[in-house]
Each structure stands twice: as C-alpha cells, then as structure tokens.
MARPASE-84036 format. One record per residue: residue in one letter; x, y, z of N, C-alpha, C, O, CB in turn. Coordinates in steps of 0.05 Angstrom, whole numbers, plus 5000, padded with zeros to 4 digits. Glycine has a CB too. Layout:
BEGIN
aXYZXYZXYZXYZXYZ;...
//
This chain:
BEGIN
x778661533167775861463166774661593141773061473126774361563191;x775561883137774162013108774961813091773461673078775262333096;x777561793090780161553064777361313056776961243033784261273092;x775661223077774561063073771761033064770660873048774960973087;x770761243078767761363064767661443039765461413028766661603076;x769661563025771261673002770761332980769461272960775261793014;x772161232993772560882974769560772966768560682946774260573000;x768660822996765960652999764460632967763960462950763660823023;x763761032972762761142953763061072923761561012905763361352957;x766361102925766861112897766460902885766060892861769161182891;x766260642904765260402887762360382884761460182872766160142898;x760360592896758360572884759160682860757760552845756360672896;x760460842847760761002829762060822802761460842778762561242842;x763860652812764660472792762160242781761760112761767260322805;x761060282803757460052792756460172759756260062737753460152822;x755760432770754960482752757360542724756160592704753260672761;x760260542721761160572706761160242694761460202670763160732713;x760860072708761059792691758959782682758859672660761659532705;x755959882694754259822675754360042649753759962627751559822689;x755260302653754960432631757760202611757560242587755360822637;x758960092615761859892605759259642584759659542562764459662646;x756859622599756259312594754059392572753259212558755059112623;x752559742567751059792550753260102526752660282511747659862569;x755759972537757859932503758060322507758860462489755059752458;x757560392529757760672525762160752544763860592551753960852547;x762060972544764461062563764760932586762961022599764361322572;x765960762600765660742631765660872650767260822667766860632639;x763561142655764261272671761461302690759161302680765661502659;x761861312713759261282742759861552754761661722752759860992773;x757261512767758461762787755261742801753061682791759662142767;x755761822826753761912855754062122870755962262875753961732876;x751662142879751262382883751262342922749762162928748262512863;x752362452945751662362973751162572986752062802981753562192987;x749562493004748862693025746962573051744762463053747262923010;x749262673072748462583108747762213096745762073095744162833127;x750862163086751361813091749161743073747761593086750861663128;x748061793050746161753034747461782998748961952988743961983045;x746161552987745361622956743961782950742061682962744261462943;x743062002939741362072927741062152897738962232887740962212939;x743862102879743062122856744861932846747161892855742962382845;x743661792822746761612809746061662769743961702757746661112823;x749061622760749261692742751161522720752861392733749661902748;x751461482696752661342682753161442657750961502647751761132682;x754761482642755061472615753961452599754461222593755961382608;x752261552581750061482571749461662532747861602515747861562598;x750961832530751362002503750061852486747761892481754462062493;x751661612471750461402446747761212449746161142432752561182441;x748061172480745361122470742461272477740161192473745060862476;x743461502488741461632491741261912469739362062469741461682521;x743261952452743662142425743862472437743262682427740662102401;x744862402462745062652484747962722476749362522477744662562521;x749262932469751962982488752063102515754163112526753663142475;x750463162522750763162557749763042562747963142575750263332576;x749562772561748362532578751062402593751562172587746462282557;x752362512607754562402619754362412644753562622655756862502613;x755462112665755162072676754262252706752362212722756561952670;x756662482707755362662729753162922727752063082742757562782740;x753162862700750263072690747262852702745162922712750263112640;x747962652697745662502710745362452738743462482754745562262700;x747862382740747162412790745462672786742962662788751462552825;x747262952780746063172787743763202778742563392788747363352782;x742663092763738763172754737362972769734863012770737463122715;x738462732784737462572797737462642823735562562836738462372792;x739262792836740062852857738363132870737663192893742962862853;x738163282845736263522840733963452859733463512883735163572807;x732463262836729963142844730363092866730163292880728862932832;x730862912878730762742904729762982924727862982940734062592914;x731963242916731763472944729563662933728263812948734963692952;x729263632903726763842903727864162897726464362892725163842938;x730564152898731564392891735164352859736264142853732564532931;x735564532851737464542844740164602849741964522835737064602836;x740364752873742364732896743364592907742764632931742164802909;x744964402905745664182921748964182940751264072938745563942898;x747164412965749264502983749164253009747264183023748364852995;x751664153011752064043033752763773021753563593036749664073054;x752363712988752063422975755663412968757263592970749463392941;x755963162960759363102955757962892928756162722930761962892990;x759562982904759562782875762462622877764662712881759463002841;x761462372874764162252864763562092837761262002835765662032888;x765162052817766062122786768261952791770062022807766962472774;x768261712779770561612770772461662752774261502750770261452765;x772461902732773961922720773662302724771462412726773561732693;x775462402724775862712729774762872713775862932692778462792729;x772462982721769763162702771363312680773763312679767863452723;x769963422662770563572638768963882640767263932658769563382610;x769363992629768164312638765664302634764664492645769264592623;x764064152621761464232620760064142642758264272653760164162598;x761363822653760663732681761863852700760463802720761063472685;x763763992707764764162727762464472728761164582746768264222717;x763064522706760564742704758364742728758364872749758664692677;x755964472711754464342726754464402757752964542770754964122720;x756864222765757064252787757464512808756164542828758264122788;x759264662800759264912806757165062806757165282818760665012794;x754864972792753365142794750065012814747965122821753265242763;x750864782815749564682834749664702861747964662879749664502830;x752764792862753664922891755064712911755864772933750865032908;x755264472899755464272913758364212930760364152917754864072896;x758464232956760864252968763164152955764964292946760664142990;x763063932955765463742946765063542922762863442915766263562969;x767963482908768363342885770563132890772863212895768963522864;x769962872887770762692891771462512861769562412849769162612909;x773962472852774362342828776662102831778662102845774962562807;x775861962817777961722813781561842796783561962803775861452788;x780161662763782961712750782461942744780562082751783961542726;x784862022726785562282719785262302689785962122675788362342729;x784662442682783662602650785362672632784162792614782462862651;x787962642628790262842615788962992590789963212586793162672604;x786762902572785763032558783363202549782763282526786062942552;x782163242573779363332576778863412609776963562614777163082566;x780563332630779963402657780763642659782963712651780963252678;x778363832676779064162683778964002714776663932718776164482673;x780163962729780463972757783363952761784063852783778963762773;x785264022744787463952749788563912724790564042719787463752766;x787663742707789463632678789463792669790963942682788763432657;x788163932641789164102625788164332638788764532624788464062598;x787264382653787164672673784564582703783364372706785565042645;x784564762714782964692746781164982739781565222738785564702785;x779364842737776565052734775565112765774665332771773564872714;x775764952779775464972815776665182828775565372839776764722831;x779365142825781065352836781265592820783465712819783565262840;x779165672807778266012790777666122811775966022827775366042766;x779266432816779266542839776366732835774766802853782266692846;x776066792808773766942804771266852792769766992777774467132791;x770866602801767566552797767466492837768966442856766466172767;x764166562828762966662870762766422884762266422908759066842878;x763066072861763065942883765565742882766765722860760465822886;x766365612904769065482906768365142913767365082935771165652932;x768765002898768064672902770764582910772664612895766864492873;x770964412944773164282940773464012924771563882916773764242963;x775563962920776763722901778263612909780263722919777763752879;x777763282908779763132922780062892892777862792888778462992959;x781762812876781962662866784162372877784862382901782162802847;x785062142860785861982860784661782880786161662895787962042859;x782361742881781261532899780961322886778961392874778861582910;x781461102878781660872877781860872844780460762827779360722892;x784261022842784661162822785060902797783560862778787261392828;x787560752801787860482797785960372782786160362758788160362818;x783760252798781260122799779360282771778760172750779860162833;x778660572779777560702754780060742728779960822705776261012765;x781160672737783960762703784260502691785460452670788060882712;x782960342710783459942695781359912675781759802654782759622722;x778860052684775959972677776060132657775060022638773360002696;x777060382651777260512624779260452606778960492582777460772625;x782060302620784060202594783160002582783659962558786860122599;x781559812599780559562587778759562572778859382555779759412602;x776259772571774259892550775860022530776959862514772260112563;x776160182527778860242509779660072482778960112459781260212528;x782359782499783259592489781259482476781559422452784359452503;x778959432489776959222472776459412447776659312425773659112490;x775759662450774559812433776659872403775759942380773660082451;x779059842409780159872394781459592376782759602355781460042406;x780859442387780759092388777459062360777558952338779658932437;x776559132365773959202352773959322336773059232315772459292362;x774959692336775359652311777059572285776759592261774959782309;x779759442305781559292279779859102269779959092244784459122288;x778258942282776058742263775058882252776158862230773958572274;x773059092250771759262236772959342208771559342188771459462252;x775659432209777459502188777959202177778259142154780159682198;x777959092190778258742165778358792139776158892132775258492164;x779958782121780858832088777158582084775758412096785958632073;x777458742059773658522047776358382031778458472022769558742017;x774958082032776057832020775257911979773057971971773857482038;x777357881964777357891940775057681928774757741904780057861933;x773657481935771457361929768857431948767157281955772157091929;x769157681953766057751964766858121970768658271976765057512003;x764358131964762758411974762158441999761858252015760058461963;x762058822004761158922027759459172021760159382011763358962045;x756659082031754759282022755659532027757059532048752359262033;x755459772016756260072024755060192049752660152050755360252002;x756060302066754660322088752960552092751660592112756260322107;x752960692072750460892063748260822059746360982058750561012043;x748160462055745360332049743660352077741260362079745759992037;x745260362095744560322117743360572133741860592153746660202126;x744260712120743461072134740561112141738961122122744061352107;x739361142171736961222167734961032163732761072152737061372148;x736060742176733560612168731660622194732660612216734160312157;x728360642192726660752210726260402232725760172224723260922191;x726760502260726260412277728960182282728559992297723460352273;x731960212266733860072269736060382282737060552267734559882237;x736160382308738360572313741260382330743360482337736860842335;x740460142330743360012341746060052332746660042309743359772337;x748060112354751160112339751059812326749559642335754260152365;x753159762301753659482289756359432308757859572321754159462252;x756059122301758558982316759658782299758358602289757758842343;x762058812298763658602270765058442288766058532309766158772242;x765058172280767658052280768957802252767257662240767557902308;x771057782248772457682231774057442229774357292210773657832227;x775057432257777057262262776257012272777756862284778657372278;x773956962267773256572275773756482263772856542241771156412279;x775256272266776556072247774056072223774356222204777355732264;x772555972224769755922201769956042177769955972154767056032211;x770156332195769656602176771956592154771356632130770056922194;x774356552160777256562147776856882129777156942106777956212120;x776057032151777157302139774057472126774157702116779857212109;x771457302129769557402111768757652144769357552166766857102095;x767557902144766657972169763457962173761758062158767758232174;x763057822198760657832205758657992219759858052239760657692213;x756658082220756958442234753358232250751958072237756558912199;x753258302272751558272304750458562313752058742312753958152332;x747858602323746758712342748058562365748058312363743858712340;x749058682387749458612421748458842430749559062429752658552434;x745658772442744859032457743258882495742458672503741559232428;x743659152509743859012540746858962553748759062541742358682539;x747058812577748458822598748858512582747558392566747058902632;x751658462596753058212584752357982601752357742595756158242583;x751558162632751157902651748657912653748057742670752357872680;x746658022643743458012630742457622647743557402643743758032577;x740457672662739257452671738257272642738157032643736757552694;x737757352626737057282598738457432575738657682576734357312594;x739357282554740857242529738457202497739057022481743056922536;x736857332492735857252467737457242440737857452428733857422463;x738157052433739657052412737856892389737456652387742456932420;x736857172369734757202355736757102316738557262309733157582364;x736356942304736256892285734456892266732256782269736856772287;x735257032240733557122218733056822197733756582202735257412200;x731756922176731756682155732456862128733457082126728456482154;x731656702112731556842079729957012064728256832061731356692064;x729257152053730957482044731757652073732257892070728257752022;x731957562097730957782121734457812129736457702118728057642153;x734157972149735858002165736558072193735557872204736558082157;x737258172207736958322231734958512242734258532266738758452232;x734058682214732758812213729858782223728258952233733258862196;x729558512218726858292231726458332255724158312262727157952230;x728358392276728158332298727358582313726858582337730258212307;x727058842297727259072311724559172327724759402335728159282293;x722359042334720059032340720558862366719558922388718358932319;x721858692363723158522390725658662408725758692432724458232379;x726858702397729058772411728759022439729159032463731058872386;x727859162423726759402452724859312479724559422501724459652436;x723859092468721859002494723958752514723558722538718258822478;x725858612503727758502514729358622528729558592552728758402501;x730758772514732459012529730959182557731959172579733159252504;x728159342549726659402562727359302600727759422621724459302544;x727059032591726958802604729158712623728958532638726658642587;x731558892619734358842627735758562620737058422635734458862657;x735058512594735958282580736858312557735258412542734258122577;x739658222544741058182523739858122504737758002505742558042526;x741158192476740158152454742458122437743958322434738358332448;x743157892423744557852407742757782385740757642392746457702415;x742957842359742357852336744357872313745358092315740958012337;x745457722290747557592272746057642253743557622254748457292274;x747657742228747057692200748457512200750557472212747357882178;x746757322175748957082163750657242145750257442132747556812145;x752357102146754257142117752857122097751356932096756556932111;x752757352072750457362053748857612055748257802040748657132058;x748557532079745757872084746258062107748058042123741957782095;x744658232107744858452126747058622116747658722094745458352155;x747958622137750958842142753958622134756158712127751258962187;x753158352138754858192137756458202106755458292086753457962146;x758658102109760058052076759457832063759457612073763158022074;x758557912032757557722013759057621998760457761984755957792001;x759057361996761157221980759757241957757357271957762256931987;x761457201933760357231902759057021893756957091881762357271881;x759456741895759056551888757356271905758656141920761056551880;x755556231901753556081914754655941929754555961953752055951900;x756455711912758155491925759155531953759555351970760455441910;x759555851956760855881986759055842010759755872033761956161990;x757455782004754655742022753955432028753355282009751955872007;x754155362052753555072062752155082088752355282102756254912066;x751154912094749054792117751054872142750855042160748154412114;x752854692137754954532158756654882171756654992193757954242133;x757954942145759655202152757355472163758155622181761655302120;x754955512153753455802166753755662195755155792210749455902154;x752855432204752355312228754855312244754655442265751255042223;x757055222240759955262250759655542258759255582282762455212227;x759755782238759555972243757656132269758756252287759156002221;x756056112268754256122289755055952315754756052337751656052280;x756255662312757555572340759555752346759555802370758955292340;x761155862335763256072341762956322349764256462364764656102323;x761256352338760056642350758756672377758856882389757956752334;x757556442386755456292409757856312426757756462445753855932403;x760156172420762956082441764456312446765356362468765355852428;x764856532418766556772423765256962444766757072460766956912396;x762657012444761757242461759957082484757957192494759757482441;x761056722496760656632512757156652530756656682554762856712521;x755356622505753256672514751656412526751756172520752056802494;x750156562549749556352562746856452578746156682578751956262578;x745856282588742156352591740356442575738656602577741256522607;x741356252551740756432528737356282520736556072529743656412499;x736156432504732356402495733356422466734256632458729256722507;x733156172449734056152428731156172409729256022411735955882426;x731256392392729456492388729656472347731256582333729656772407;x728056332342728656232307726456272293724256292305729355902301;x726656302257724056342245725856252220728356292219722156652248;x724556132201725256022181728455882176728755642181724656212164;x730456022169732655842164734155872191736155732194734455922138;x733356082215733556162232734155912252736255862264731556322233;x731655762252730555562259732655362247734455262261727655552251;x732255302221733055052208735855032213736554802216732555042178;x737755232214740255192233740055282269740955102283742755402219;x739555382276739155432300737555222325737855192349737855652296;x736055112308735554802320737254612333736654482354734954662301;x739754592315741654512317743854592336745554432344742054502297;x743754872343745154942356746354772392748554682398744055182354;x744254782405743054672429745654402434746854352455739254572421;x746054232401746853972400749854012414750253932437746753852369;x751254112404753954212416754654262443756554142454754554432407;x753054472458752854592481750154582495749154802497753754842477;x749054442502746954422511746154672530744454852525747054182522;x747654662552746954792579747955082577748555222596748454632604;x748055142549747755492552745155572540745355792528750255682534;x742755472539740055452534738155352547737755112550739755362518;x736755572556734655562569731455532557729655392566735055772582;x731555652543729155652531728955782500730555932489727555782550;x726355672489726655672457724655792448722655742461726755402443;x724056032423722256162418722056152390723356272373722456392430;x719255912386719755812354717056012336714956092346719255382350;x717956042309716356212291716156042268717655842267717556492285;x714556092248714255952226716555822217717955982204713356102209;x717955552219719655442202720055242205717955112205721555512201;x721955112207721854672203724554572209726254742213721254522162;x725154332211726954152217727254022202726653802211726754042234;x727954002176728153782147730053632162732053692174729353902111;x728653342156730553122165730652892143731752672146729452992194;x728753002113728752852096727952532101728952312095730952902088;x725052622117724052302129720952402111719152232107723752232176;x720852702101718352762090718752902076720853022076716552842102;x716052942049717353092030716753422042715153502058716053011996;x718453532029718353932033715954012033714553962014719654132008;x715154132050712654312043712154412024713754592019712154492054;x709554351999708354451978709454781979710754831959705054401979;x709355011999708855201995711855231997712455441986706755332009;x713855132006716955222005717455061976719755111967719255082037;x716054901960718154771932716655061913718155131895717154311915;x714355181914713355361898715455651914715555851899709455361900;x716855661936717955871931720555891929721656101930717256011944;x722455571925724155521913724555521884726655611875724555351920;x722355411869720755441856722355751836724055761818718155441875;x719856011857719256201842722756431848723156641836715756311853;x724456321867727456311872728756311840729556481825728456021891;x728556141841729856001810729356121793731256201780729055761798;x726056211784725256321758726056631766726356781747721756251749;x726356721786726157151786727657161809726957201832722457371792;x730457111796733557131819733157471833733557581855737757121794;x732157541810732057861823729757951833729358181827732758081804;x728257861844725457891855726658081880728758061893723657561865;x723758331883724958571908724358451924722258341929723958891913;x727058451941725458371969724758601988725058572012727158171988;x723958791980722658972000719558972000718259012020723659261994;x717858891961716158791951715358541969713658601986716758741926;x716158311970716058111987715458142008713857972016717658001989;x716058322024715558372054712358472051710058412059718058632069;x714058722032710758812032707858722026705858832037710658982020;x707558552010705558371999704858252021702658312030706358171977;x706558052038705757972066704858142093703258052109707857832075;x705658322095706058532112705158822105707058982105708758532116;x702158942099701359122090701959252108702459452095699259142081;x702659322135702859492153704459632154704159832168702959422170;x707259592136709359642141709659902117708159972100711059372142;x711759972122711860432117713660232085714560002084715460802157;x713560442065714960422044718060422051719660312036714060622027;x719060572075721360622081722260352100724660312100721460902093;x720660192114720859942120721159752102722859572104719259882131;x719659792084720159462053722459602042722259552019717059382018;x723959722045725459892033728459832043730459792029724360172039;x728459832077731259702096731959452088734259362090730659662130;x729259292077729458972077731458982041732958802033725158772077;x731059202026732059151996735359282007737159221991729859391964;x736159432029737659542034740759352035742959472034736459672054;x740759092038743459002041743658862010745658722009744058782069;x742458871990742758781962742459011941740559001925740558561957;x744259211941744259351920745259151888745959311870746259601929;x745359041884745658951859745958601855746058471875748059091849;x746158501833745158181830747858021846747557791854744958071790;x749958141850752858061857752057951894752557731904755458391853;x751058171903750658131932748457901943747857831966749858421942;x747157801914744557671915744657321926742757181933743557711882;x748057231923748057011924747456761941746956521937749257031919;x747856941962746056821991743256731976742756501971745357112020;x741856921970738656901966738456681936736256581930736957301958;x739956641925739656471910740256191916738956001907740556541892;x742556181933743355891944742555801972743655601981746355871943;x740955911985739555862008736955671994736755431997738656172025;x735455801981732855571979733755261969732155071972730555691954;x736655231954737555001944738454821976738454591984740355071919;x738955021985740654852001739754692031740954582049742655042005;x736954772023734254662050735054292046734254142028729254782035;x736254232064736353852063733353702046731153792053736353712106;x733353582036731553512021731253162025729253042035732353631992;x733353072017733452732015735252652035736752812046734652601985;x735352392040737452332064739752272058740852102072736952132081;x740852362042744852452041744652722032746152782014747352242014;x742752962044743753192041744453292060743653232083742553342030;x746653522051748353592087745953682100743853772089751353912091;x746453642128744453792149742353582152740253692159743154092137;x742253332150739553192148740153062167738153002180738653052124;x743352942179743752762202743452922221741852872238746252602204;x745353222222744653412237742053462246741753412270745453592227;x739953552235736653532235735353252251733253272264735453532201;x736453072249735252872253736152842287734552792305736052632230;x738252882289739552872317738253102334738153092359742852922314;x737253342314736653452338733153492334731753632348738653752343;x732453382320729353312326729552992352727352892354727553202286;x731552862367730952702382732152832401731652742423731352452377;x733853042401734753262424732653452446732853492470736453482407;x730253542422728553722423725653532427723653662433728853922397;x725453312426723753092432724552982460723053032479724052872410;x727052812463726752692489728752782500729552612515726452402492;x730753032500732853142514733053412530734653462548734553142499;x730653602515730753812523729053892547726653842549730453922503;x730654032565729754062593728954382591728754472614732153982617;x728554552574728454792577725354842567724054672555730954932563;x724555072572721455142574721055332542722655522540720655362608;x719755302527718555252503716255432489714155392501717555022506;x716055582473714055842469714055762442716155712430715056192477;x712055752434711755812399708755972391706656012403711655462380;x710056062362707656292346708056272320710256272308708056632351;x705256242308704556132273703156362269701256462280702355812264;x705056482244703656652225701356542213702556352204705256722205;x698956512204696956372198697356382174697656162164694756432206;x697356582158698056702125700656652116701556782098697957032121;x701856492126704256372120703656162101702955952110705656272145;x703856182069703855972053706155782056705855532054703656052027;x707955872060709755592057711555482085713255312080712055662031;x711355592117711455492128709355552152710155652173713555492128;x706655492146704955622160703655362189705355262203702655752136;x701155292193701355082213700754822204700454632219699755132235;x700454822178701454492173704054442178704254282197701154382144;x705154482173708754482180709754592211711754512223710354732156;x708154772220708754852249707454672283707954662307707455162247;x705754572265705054422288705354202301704854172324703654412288;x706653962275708053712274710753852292711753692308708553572240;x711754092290714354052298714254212323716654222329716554142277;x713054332340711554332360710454142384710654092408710154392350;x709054062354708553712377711753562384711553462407706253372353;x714353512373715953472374717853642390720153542391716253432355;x717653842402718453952427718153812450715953702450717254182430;x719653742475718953692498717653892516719154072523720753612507;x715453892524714154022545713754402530713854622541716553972576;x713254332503712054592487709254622487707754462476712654602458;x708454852499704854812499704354852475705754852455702855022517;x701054902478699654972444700855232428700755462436696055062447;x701955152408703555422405700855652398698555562397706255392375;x701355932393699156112387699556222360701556322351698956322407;x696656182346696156232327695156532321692856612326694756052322;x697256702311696557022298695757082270697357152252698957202300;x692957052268691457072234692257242219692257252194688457132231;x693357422238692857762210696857652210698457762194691358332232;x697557492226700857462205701957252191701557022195703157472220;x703657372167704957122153707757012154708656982177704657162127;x709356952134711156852143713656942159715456802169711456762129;x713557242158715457362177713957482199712757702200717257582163;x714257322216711757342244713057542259711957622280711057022268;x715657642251718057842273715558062275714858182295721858002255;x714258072242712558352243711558462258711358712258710758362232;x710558272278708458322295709458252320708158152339705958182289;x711358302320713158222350712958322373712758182393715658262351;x712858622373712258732393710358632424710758672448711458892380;x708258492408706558302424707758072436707858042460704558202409;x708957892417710757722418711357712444710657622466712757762401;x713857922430716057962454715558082473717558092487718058082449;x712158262492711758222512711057922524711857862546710058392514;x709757762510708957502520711357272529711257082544707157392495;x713157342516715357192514716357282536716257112553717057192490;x717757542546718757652568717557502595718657382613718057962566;x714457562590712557452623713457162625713957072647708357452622;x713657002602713656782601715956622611715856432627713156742580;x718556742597721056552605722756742620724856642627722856422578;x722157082631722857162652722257072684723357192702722357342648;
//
C-alpha cells in the first residue's frame, strides 16, 4: 500500500517535471505531502528565473513552508524525481522533514547515495529517511529524452555558417534591454540547405494557444518583446522566427538569395517542424505579406489572426505611394541606421532600444536582406507571390472560419489605414479594426496593450 502512495505521489512530481521539460528548463518536479495532502509543488526553474537555487525541491519547500506557516516541515514526505544535490538535501534537512522520496538516480551530483549520502551523516542532529528508485524508469526516460533533444539542438546550433553567408557575432546580441529569451536554431529543413535559422519558443508546447508572431523589414524578433510576456503571462506559446537575413538568423551575401516563394517555404517548414497548432497568426508588414499565405497549405492549424500595418499585393493595384517612396529611399541610402528609423517613428523608445534594432547588421555585407526585400514586394501580375496573394486574399475573404483582430498605426506613412482597411474589409468576420494615433509603422511598439486585448479576445 506505501509501494503505492509512494507512485501516486511521484507522478504528481513528474507533472511538474514535464512542465518544467515544456518551459525548456531541467526536467525535474517535486511535492511536498502531508496527512494524504499536496501542500507544496515545485519545478525546475534556474534559466528562467536567473536563480541557481531555483530548483525544483527548493520550491515545494518555500511553498510548503507557506501553506503551514512555519519552516519546519515535521511530519511532511518530499518526493523529487530525480535524487537531490546537497544544496537541496541541505534544505531539506533542515526543514526537518521526515522523509525523502526520489525517482532516478544522480551518478553525478546525487548526495543520497551517488557520489556520497549526506542523510546517513551520523553527526548532523537531524536524520531524514530516504527511499529512492520509485518509478525510477519513468523519471530517467523524461530526463534522457530532454537531454537527447538538447543535445540534438545543439548539433544544429554548431551548424558550420554556409561560405556564401554571414553570422552576426553573438556579442551583438549581449545585453539587449527587455530581450532575455534563450535563442533556438534550426538548420536542417530542407529550404534552409544548411543556412541556420534562430526562433524565440517561449511557453508550454501543449499551450491552449500558439502565437506565432512574424516580423517585417529592418525589424526582427526583437519587435515582439512587448508582446511576448503578456502571452506567455497567459499560459500560451510563443513562437517568433527571424527570417533568413535578420535577427540572429544567417545572412546570405547576395540579394539574389532572397525570394518570395523560398522565405515562405521556409516558414511552412518551420510551422510543420515544431508541429504548431492552435496557432493566432500574428503579422505586420512583410510579416503579413508572407504569412498571409501561410493558412493556404494547412488550414486547420489556425485559429485566429492578429493583423498590424501591412498588405496583400496581388498586383490588381498599384503599391502604396508611401511603400514606392520607401523603396524609393531603400535604393538611394543602402546604409540608412536602422536603429535611427525606429527611432524617428518611435520617440519612446531608450537609445539602447534603437540600438538592438542596428544590432544584427554590423556592416554593409549583412545588409542584403534589407536591400532585396523592398524589390521584392509583388508588384505586377507575373511577379512571384502575386498568384500566391491572390489565392489567399479569396482564402481570407470567403474561407476563413477563424476569429480576426486587427490594429493601425495611424502615423504609419506607408502602410497606414488607407492600405489597412481595404484589407480588413477583406477578412471574413474581422470587426472594425482599432485605430492607435500616437503609433506608426511598427505598431509591436505599443504592444503591450495590444497584447492584453488580444489575450481577452481570442483566449
């Protein structure tokens, strides 16, 4: 009967190690019981909380604390899926807590037995029993398999850079304010043929909602960081992609490598590799102009759509005046700052903010994205992406069953609501979208708001 109360437990204990598994930390859980009761639970938590004692049975025990109101926790039993380490054995010992209950075994860090038994110290005044190997199996699967992936990850990570493209230095990246996400690479989609693509994945994988947030041109990931915390917040996923070109992502040298058809492939592969689904497809400028498209392929892993300043060229009309003047001003000043840019639109923002945005283009080499993106907006009707566009302006007109949010930067010269509202009205079942005066064309700015409204809305 203990054999079984013992199990019960410990699979509360593995709960929380899959969720600490699903927000990318250690897999390790742990609970705290007492008189047939939860009272504290705990998970893995170091990276993303910038703790080193934020580990799983350091948290039952401050949770467990509370509950009783004391720090003594005589008469309580911890079970730990994976066999404590001395600072969590400490802990416990000094909490007083009768018994210790652990799954797998530690060979490199466990004091209950592996590299020494801190329990059975004849000369400290208190004595914790210990029972390990409870569903020992079960917790040693959930950490080899975290592990494998992790190390699966970083062989993509190490991906050799392709001899026709750059990889920004990752010192550019050091310290940028209000971006603390781990990066996430992958390499191996067919598309890519070797270029690496680097993603925000932040949240639980089985997340009731999937925002998968796409940037446009000069921006990057970095756009989204005003959003992302209120999603997550939310117990909802966040995937976020640099294109190939920008961000963190690898830059090919030469314009030509840049097409409608292939960024878009790319992004179907990425959509299929990390199997996302209930996803709130969330777009703003080129964001949009491929991401529109997405939906066409796979319909029914989209739920709902969260549109920002940008368009659907289907080459049935000419370009917006304010996108040929900044194709235009593309052409004439290849090297124009884009941290300047932000800032001119966006007075709000810290010098060290327009500053993240200049951060993935240290020099004219890495620039080529930003030069062959404004060429490559479909224009006439035999440019790539225009049948594509056209198909899914009658997708997003008379096909789409999913529920619909949009927001216009008002100060947006070149995709502001002349251009936002025709394509709006061309949504199925999109209300009035909402108009924000004090923003321009990177509406992420002001997201924070946003992305509470958006949460009430399609949660």
């Amino acid at each position: 009967m203990a054999h079984e109360q013992d199990a019960m437990w410990m699979r509360e204990a593995l709960a929380e190690a899959r969720a600490a598994a699903e927000a990318g930390e250690v897999p390790v859980g742990a609970v705290v019981v007492k008189d047939g009761s939860v009272i504290g639970r705990g998970r893995n938590a170091p990276v993303q909380g910038r703790d080193p004692t934020a580990h799983a049975e350091v948290a039952a025990l401050r949770e467990a604390a509370r509950h009783l109101g004391n720090y003594r926790l005589d008469g309580c039993t911890l079970y730990v899926t994976l066999e404590p380490c001395a600072m969590c054995s400490g802990a416990m010992l000094h909490a007083r807590l009768a018994r210790v209950v652990f799954g797998a075994t530690d060979p490199k860090t466990g004091v209950a037995g592996s590299v020494l038994d801190l329990f059975a110290e004849p000369r400290l005044n208190h004595h914790t029993a210990v029972q390990g190997g409870v569903l020992a199996d079960e917790c040693g699967a959930l950490l080899s398999d975290f592990f494998r992936e992790r190390r699966g990850q970083q062989r993509r990570e190490a991906q050799p850079l392709r001899d026709d493209a750059l990889r920004t230095p990752e010192e550019r990246f050091a310290d940028l304010p209000g971006y603390p996400w781990a990066p996430h690479y992958v390499s191996d989609l067919p598309a890519l043929a070797g270029l690496r693509l680097h993603y925000l994945d932040e949240g639980p994988a089985g997340a009731p909602l999937t925002w998968l947030c796409l940037h446009g041109n000069p921006a990057w990931s970095y756009l989204y960081r005003r959003m992302l915390p209120v999603f997550t917040a939310a117990g909802h996923r966040v995937v976020a992609p640099d294109l190939i070109g920008f961000g963190k992502s690898d830059k090919p040298k030469k314009e030509a490598a840049h097409g409608f058809a292939w960024h878009r492939q790319v992004l179907l592969e990425l959509v299929e590799r990390l199997d996302l689904r209930r996803v709130v497809l969330v777009v703003q400028d080129w964001g949009g102009i491929l991401g529109l498209t997405l939906p066409l392929a796979d319909p029914a892993r989209y739920q709902g759509l969260l549109l920002m300043n940008t368009l659907l060229p289907t080459g049935e009309a000419p370009l917006p005046r304010g996108f040929l003047d900044w194709r235009q001003m593309c052409a004439d000043k290849p090297l124009y700052a884009v941290g300047r840019l932000f800032a001119r639109g966006n007075p709000h923002l810290s010098a060290a903010e327009c500053a993240a945005y200049d951060a993935p283009f240290p020099g004219a080499g890495h620039r080529a994205a930003l030069r062959a993106f404004p060429r490559l907006v479909p224009e006439q009707p035999g440019d790539e992406g225009v049948d594509l566009a056209r198909a899914a302006q009658r997708f997003w007109r008379e096909d789409w069953q999913g529920r619909s949010l949009a927001f216009i930067g008002a100060r947006d010269p070149v995709l502001g609501e002349a251009v936002m509202r025709p394509l709006c009205a061309g949504v199925r079942g999109c209300p009035e979208p909402v108009v924000l005066p004090q923003a321009g064309h990177f509406v992420q700015e002001h997201g924070e708001a946003i992305a509470r409204r958006a949460v009430e809305y399609f949660g």
